[in-house]
C-alpha positions in Angstrom: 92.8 171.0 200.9 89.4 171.8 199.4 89.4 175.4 197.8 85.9 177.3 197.8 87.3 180.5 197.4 89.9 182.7 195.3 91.4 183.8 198.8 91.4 180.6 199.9 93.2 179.5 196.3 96.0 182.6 196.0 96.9 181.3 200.1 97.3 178.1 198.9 99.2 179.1 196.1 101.3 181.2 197.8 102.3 178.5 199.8 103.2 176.4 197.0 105.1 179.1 195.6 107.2 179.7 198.8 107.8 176.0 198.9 109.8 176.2 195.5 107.7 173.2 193.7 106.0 174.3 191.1 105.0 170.9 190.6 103.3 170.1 193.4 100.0 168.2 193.2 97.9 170.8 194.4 99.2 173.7 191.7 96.7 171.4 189.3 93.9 171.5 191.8 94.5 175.9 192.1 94.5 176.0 188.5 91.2 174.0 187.8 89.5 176.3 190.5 90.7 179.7 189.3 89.9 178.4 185.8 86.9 176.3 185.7 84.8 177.2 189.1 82.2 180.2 189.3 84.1 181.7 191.9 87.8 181.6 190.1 89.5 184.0 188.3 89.9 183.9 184.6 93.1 185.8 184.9 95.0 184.4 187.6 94.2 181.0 186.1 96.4 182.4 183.2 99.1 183.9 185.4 99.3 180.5 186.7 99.7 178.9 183.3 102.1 181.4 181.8 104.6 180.9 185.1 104.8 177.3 184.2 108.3 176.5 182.6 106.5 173.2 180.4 102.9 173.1 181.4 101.4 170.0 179.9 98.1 169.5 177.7 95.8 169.5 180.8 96.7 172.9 181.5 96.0 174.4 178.0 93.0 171.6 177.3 91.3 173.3 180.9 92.1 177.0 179.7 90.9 176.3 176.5 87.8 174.6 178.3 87.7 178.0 180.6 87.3 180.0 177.9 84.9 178.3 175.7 82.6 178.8 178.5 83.4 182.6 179.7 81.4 185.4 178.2 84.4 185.6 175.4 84.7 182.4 174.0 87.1 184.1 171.3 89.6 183.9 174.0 89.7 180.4 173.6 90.3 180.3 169.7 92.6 183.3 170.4 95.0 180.9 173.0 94.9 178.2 170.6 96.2 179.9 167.9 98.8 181.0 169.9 99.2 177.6 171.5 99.8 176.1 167.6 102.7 178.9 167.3 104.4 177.2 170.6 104.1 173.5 169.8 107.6 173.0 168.6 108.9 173.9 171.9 106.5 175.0 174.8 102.9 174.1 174.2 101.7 170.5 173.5 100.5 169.5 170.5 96.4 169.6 170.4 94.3 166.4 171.2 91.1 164.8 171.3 90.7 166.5 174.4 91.4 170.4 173.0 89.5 170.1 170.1 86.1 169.7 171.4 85.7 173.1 173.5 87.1 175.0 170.6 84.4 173.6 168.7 82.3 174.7 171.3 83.8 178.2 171.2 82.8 178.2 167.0 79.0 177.1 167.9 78.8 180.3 170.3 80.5 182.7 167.8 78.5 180.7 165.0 82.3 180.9 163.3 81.5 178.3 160.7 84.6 178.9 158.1 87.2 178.3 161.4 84.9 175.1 162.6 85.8 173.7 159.2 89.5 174.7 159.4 89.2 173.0 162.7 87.7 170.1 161.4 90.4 169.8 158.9 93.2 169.7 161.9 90.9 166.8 163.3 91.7 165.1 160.6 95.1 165.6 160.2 95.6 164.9 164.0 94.1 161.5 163.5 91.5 162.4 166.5 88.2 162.7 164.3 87.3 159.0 165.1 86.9 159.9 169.0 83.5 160.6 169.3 83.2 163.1 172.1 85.2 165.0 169.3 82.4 164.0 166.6 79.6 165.0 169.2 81.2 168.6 168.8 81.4 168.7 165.4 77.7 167.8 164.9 76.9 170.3 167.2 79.0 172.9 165.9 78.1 172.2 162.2 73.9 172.3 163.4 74.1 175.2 165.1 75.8 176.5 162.3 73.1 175.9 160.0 75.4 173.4 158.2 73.3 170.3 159.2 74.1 168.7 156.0 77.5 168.1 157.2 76.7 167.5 160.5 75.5 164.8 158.8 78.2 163.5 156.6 79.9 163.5 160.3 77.3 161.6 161.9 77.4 159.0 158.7 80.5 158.3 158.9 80.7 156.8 162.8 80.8 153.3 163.5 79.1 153.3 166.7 76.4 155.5 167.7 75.2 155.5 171.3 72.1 158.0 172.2 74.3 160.8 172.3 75.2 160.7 169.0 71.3 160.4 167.5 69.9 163.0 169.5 72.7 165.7 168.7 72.5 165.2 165.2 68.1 165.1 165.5 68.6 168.2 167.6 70.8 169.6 164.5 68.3 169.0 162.0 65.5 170.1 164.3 67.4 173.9 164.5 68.4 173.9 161.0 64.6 174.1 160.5 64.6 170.9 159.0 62.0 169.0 161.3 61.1 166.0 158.8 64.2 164.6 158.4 65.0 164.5 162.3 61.7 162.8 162.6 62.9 160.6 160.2 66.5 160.0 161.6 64.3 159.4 164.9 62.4 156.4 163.2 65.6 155.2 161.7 66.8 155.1 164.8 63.7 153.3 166.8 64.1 151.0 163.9 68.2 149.8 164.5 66.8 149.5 168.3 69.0 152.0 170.0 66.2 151.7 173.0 68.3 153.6 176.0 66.3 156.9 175.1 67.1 160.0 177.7 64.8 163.0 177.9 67.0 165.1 175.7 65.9 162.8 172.6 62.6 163.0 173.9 61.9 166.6 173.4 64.2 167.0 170.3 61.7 164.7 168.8 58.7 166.6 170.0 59.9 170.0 168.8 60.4 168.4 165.0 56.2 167.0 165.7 55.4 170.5 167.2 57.2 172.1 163.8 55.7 169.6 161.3 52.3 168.6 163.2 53.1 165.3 163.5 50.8 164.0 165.9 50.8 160.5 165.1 53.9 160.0 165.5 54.0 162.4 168.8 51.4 160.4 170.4 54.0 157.5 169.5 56.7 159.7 171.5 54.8 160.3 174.6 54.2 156.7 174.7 57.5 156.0 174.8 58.3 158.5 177.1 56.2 156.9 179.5 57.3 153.5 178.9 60.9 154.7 179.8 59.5 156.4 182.8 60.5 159.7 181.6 57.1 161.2 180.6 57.1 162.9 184.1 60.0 165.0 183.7 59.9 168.6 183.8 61.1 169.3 180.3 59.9 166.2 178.7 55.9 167.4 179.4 56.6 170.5 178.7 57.8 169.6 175.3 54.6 167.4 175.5 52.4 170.3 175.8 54.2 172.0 173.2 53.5 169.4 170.9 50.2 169.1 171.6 49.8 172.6 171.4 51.2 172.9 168.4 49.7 170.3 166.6 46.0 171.5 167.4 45.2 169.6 170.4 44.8 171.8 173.1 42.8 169.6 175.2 45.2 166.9 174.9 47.6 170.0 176.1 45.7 170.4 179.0 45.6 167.0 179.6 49.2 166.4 180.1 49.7 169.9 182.4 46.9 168.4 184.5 48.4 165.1 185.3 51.8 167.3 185.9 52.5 167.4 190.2 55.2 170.0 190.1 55.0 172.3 187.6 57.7 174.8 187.0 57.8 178.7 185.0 58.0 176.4 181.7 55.1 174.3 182.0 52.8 176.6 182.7 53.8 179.2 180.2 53.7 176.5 176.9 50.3 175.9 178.2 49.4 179.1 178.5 51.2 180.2 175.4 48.8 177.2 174.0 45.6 178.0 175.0 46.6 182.0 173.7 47.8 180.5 169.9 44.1 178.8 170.1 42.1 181.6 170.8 41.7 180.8 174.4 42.3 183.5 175.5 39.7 183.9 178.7 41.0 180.6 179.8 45.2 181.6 179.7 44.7 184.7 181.4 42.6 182.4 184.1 45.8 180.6 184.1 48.5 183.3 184.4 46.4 184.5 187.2 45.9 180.9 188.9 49.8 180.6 188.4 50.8 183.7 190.3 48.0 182.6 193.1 50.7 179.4 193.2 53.5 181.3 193.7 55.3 181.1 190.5 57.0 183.7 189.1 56.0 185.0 185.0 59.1 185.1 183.3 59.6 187.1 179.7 57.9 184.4 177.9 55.0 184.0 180.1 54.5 188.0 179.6 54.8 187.2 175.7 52.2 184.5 175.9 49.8 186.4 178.4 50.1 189.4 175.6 49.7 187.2 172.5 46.5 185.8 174.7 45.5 189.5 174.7 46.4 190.0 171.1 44.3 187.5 169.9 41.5 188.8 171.9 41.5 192.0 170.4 42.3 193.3 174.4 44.3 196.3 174.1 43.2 197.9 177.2 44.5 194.5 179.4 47.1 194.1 177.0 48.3 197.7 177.7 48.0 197.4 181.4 50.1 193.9 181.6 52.6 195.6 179.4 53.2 198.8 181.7 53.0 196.7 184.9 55.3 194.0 183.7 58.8 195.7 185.1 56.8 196.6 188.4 54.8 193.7 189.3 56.4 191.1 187.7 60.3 191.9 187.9 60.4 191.9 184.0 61.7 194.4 181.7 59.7 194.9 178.5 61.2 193.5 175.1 60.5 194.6 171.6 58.6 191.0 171.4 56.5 192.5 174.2 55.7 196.1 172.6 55.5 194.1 169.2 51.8 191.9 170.6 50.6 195.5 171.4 51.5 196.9 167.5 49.9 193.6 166.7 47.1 194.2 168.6 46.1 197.4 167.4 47.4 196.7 163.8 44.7 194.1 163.0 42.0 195.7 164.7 42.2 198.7 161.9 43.8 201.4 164.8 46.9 202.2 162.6 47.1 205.8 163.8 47.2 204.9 167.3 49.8 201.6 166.5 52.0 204.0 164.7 51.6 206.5 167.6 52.6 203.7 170.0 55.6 202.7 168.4 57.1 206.3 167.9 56.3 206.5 171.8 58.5 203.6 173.0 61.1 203.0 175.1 63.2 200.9 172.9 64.6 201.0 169.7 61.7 199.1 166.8 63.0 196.5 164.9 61.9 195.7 161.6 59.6 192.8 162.9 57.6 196.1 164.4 57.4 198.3 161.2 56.9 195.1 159.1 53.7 194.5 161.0 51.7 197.8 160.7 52.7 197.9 157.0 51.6 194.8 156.9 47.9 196.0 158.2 48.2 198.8 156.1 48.2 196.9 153.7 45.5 195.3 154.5 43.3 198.1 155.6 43.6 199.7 152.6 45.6 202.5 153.9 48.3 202.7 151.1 49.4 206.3 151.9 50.7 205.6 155.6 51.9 202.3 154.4 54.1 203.7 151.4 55.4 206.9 154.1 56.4 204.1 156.8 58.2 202.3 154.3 61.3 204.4 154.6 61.5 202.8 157.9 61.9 199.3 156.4 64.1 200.6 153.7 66.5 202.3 156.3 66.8 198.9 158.2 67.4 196.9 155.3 70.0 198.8 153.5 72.7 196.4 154.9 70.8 193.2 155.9 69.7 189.6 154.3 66.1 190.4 155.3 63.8 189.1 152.4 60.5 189.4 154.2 60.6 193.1 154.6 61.6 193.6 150.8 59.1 191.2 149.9 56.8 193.7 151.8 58.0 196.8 150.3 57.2 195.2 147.0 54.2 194.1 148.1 52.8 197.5 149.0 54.3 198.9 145.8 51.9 196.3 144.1 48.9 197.1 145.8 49.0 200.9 144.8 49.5 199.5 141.1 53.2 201.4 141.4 54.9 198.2 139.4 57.8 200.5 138.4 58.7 200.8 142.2 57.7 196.7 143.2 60.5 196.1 140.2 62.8 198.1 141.6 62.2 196.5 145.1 62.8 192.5 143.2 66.6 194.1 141.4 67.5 195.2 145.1 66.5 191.6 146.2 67.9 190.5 143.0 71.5 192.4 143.9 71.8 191.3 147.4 71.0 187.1 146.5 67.5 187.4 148.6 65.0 184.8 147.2 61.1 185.2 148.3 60.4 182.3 151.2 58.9 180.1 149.7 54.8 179.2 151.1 54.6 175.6 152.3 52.0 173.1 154.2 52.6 170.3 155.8 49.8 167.9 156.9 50.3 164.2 158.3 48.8 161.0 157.2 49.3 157.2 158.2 52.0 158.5 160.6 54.1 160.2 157.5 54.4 163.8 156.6 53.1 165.3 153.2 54.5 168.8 152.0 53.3 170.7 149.4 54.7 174.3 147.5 52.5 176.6 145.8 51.5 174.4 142.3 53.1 171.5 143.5 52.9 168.8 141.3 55.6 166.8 142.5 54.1 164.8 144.7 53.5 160.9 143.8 49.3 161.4 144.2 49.5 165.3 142.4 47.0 163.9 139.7 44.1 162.8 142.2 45.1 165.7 144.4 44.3 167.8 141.9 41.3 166.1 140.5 39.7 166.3 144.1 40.7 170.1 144.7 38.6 170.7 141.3 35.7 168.4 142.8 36.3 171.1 145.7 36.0 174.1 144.1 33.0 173.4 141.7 31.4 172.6 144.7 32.4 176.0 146.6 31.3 177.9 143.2 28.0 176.7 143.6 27.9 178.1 146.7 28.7 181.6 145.5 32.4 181.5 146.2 34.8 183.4 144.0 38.3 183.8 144.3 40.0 186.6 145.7 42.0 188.2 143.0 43.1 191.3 145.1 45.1 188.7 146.9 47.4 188.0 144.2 49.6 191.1 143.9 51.3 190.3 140.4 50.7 192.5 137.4 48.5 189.4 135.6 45.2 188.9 134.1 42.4 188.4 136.9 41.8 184.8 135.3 45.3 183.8 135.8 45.5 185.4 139.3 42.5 182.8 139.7 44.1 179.9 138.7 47.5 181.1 141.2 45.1 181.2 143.8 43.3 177.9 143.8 47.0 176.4 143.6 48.0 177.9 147.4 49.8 175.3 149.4 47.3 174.8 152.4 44.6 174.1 149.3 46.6 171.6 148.1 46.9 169.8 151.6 43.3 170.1 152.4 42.5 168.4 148.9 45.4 165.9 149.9 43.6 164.8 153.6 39.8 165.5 152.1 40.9 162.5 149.9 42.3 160.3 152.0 40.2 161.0 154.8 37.0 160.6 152.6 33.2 162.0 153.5 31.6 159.0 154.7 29.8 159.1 157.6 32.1 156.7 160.2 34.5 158.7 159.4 33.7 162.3 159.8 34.6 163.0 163.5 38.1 163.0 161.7 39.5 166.1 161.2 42.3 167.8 158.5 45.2 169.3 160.2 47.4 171.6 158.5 50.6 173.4 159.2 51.3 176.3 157.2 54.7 178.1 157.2 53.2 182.0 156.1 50.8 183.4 156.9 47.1 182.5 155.8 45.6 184.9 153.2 42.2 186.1 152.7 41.2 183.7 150.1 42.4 181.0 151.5 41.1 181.2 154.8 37.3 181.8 153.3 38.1 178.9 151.3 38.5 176.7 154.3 35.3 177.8 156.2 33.1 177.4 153.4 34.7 173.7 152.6 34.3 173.0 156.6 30.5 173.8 156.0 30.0 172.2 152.5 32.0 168.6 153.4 30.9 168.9 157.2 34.5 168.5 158.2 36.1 170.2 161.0 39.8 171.4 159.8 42.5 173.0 161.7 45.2 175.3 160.2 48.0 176.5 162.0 49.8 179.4 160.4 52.4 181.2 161.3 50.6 183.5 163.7 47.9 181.2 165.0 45.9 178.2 164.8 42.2 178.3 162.5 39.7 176.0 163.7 37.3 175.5 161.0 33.6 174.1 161.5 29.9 174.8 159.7 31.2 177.2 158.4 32.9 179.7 160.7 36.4 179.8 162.2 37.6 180.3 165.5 39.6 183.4 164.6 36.2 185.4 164.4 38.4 186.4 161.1 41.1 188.8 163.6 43.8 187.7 162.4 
């Protein structure tokens, strides 16, 4: 009999029950219903189990499995544990089978400490060989943020099928460590594991979206297409991501054009792409197009239709998409939403009115909020608001890991020349173990990806890099350029703060690709594409447009907020950013 309903299963089971076999063949089928379908019952399946005199390891392997996928998954580790009390004489022992959706349960809870005492049991158990069980510890140990020995897991399998590569390039990709999954990716192109699936696919894109690989992205989309999965939904949205992301929006549009069907998704990483380039006209002619289509916004097409607004300086649309969003759209405003607004006034100078806004919302600020119209106090020179909001930042940080707001505080202390205060800010860092995050670009070259650190000097060119960023700025002083020292919020000599400056990490990638590159003529429709982790600061961002103008050499810098593109000169921020 085929069950579709719980009334349908407790008649069914009632009938078992009145024929006095416990054991009958369709108890099992009752059980997986109650426990495993979307119209079961969590709790009957467990009435079900705990009236069995020796249920065997299907029963608890499918509660276990049951739970790991409710909205409790500590249920799960909370029946094993009591399943490991019971294996001398009720419960089986655990196997290959049990293991996996407990790991699953840890990855959810992000329990790392019992993953590993889990791990340990594996062991023992003599299961850790099987490799659905070595899936689940990859992606319990990436998800973790313990991608390292995800790895040592990975390493030590004898045969790896695509599964196996992609979970463990997915891993590094979330443990925000996109270069090595691209190289894992090429490692594994090179051992000819061919049988790719869209889930490698757009692992692969989002480590080129991260690092601006495009090279090798380009490389990807070929090989999507050659394995006749280019097409798929998710696989060209990733595609437009990466495009997107690594500064070619045309190439973006390219891809959503050729698209037949396109879902929510597609067109909101295109819009969302043509907003991050300042095309902002153009992805509100697209949200609009969209609804025309009948497709229904989600929350991060309202995000991307805001940040479109945001970096158009648009408050009064901005505004008007934010308050209609519930109504028109079915969406209920996040703090990400209200935070494009603060944004939105923030940069344009309006700090009254941002700080107005946010005492005026619905929901609860976050520290992201407060962070950013410090931020543009900061910048605006309004020191007095910016030191009375910081008691907001201080009250949210009091019991959390967040370095970026500290570095902040600090930040702001500097800027009013109150150094007692910004030293007291780095011994509270100091005290909890919070480390600055460290500035870094990235920028590809003959399909490998080059990172530098503020004064880098390890990399294997640093003496020519160096040599041609002082051939850059001699140049730039000739043109009347001088460093901004303000920038550099350290209690230092101006000459020193100079020399801190000219050492910035986007400086030293732009000296990198100037070089390599070169300025002769066959070669200048090339352009220098940088990824930067922070966000851009004054000096460096005049820096670029006046060496765009100088070398006559477009360059385009994505940092963390949006994407520079730099030409004769000018860049297409307007400089709002």
């Amino acid at each position: 009999m085929e069950i579709s309903t719980m009334s349908q299963a407790m008649q069914l089971h009632a009938h078992v029950l009145k024929s006095g076999n416990n054991h009958h063949q369709n108890l099992s089928t009752i059980f997986t219903f109650t426990a495993l379908s979307p119209s079961g019952d969590l709790t009957y399946a467990r009435l079900i189990l705990d009236s069995l005199s020796t249920p065997n390891s299907y029963y608890y392997n499918t509660m276990i499995r049951a739970y790991s996928q409710s909205p409790d998954p500590t249920q799960a580790i909370s029946f094993f544990l009591s399943m490991l009390q019971h294996t001398t004489n009720l419960a089986p022992i655990p196997d290959n089978f049990t293991y996996p959706f407990l790991l699953k349960s840890c990855a959810r809870l992000r329990l790392t400490h019992f993953g590993k005492h889990l791990h340990g049991l594996i062991f023992k158990s003599g299961t850790s060989s099987d490799r659905y069980v070595q899936h689940s510890l990859i992606h319990m140990y990436s998800v973790c943020g313990e991608s390292g020995l995800a790895y040592k897991v990975f390493d030590t399998m004898w045969e790896r099928d695509v599964v196996s590569w992609t979970s463990m390039i997915n891993g590094f990709v979330d443990d925000d460590r996109p270069i090595e999954a691209i190289r894992l990716f090429e490692k594994m192109m090179d051992e000819g594991v061919v049988d790719l699936n869209d889930a490698t696919v757009v692992s692969v894109l989002r480590a080129c979206a991260d690092t601006g690989a495009l090279s090798l992205g380009k490389r990807v989309h070929w090989v999507a297409m050659e394995e006749k999965i280019g097409l798929k939904a998710n696989v060209s949205t990733a595609l437009i991501d990466m495009y997107a992301k690594c500064g070619c929006v045309e190439s973006a549009r390219q891809v959503f054009d050729e698209i037949v069907e396109k879902d929510v998704f597609t067109w909101t990483a295109m819009i969302s792409g043509l907003a991050s380039h300042g095309h902002c006209q153009e992805a509100i002619d697209m949200f609009n197009l969209m609804q025309e289509l009948g497709v229904k916004p989600d929350e991060r097409t309202m995000t991307a239709v805001l940040s479109a607004c945001r970096n158009a300086g648009w408050f009064t649309e901005g505004n008007a998409y934010l308050r209609s969003m519930k109504k028109k759209y079915g969406v209920r405003p996040t703090v990400q939403h209200y935070g494009c607004m603060v944004d939105l006034l923030a940069r344009a100078g309006r700090l009254e009115d941002a700080e107005d806004f946010i005492n005026k919302m619905t929901i609860e600020p976050d520290m992201v909020l407060w962070r950013t119209l410090i931020w543009a106090c900061k910048v605006h020179k309004d020191l007095n608001r910016a030191e009375r909001l910081i008691k907001h930042l201080e009250h949210l940080t009091i019991d959390s890991s967040d370095s970026g707001s500290l570095v902040l505080i600090g930040n702001v202390y500097a800027s009013s020349g109150k150094w007692h205060d910004k030293a007291r800010t780095r011994k509270l860092m100091n005290k909890k173990g919070l480390v600055k995050p460290p500035g870094s670009s990235k920028i590809e070259f003959d399909g490998e990806i080059h990172e530098f650190a503020v004064g880098d000097s390890g990399h294997p060119e640093a003496e020519a890099i160096y040599a041609k960023l002082d051939e850059i700025e001699e140049l730039l002083r000739r043109s009347g350029y001088e460093p901004k020292v303000l920038e550099v919020l350290l209690e230092i000599e101006d000459e020193e703060k100079a020399f801190q400056l000219s050492h910035h990490s986007e400086k030293l990638a732009l000296a990198f690709g100037l070089s390599k590159i070169g300025v002769d003529h066959d070669q200048s429709h090339q352009v220098v594409r940088i990824v930067k982790n922070l966000r851009s600061c004054g000096d460096c961002h005049a820096f670029m447009k006046l060496v765009s103008k100088i070398y006559q050499r477009e360059i385009v810098m994505r940092d963390r907020i949006r994407f520079h593109h730099f030409k004769n000169g000018e860049c297409s921020c307007k400089d709002y950013w």
